[in-house]
C-alpha positions in Angstrom: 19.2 -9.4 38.3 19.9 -8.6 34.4 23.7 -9.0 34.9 23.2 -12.4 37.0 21.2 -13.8 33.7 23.6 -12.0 31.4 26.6 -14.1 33.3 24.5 -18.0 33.5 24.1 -16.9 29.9 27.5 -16.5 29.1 28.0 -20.0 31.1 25.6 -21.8 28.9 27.1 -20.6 25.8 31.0 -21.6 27.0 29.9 -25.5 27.9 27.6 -25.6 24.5 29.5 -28.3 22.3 26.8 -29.5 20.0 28.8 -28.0 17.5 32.4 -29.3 18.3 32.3 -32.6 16.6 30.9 -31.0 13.3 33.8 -29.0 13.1 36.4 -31.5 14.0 34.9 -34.1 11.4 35.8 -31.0 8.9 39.1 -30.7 10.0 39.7 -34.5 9.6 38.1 -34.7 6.3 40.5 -31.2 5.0 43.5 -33.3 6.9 42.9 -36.4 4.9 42.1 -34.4 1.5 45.4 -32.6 1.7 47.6 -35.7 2.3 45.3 -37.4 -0.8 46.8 -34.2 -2.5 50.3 -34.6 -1.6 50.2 -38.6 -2.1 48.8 -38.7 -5.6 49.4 -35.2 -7.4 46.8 -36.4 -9.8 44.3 -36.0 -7.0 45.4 -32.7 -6.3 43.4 -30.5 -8.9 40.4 -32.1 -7.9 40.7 -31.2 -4.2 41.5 -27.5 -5.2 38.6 -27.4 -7.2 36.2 -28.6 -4.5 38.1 -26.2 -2.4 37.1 -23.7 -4.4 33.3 -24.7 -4.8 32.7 -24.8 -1.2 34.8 -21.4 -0.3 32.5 -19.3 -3.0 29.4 -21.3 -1.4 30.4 -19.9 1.7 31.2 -16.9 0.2 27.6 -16.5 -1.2 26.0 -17.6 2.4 27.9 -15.4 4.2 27.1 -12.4 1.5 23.1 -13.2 2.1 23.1 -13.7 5.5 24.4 -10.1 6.6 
């Protein structure tokens, strides 16, 4: 019975997408910064920093989560 819940489980979890469009709205928005980057060099320091800010943000979350 255990390994017939473990398996609808396991189901549930590979059709979840609630998640899916966050992620590909992050891609699109990295996608978009980059060519902004490459277009107008100006631009291009800006994005790094960002970049930067949100990596050690993550970072930091990641570091008090575990």
């Amino acid at each position: 019975m255990k390994s017939i819940q473990a398996i609808l489980v396991q189901i549930q979890v590979w059709k979840d997408t609630k998640g899916q469009d966050l992620i590909e709205y992050a891609l699109m928005a990295g996608f978009v910064a980059v060519a902004a980057g490459a277009i107008m060099p100006g631009v291009s320091e800006n994005i790094s920093q960002i970049f930067s800010k949100v990596a050690s943000s993550m970072g930091s979350a990641a570091a008090q989560g575990s």
